[in-house]
N, C-alpha and C positions, 0 to 999 in steps of 0.2 A: 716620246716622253710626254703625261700630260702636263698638261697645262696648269700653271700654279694660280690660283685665283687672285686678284690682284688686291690691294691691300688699300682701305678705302684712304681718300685724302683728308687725315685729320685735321689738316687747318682749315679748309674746304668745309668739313661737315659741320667743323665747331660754327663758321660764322652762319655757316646757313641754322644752326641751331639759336645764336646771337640774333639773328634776324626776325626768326619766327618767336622767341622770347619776347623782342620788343614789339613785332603786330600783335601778339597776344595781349600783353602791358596796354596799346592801345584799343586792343578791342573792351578788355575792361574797361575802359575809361568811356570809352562811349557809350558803354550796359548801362552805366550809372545814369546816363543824362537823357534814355530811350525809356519808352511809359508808357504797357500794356493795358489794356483794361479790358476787365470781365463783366458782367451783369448779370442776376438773377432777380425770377419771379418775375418775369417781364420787365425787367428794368426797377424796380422798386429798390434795390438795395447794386450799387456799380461800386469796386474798385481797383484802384490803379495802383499797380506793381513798374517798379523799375527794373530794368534791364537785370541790376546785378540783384535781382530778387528780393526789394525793398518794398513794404505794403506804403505805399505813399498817402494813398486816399481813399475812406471809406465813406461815401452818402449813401442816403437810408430816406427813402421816402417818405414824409411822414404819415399816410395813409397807408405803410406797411407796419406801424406800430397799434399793434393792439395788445392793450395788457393783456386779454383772456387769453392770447396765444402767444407767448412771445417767444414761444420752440418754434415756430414756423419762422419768426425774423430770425431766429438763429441759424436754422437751416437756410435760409437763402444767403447770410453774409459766408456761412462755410462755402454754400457750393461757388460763391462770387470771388473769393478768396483763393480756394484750390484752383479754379479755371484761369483765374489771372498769373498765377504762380505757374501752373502748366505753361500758361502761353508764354511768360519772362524765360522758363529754362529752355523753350522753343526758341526764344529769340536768341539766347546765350551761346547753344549749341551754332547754330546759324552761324553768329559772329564768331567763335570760336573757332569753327569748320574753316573760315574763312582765313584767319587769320596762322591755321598751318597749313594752309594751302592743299587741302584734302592728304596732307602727308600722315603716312602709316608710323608714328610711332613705335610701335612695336615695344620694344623693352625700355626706351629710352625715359618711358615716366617712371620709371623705377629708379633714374639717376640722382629722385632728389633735388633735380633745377629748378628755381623758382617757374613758374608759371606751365611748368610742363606735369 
């Protein structure tokens, strides 16, 4: 006769779902208070993104302000702005990754649980 597949431990799976809920909860909280920073144009125009992908701060050299051009300050705050924001979702992922403990998901973000 085969073998019936065994039937998994819902109270079991619930808290380890409970558990990975609340290090997520904490991983957010700690996004908030971590602070990437990008810089373009050699440094002329740098800023800093938080964790949970917040623009904190923008300096601008002011030997990068020229009225005659000021589509080139503009282009260097965009690429200083995407680059930091790339690196905050880098960093999100990370803590994230961390906080389900590299666990497969699978259909379970589809349940609608906060933080999942």
């Amino acid at each position: 006769m085969p073998k019936q597949p065994r039937m998994p431990n819902m109270q079991q799976m619930m808290q380890q779902v409970q558990k990975m809920q609340k290090d997520m909860e904490t991983a957010q909280e700690e996004l908030k208070n971590e602070v990437v920073e990008a810089s373009a144009g050699g440094g002329m125009v740098t800023v800093k993104v938080s964790g949970d992908q917040v623009v904190r701060e923008v300096r601008i050299d002011p030997s990068a302000v020229d009225p005659e051009d000021v589509e080139i300050l503009a282009d260097m705050v965009l690429a200083a702005v995407n680059e930091a924001l790339r690196k905050a979702q880098e960093l999100a992922a990370t803590k994230m990754g961390g906080a389900t403990g590299g666990l497969d998901l699978g259909g379970l973000g589809d349940l609608g649980l906060p933080g999942l």
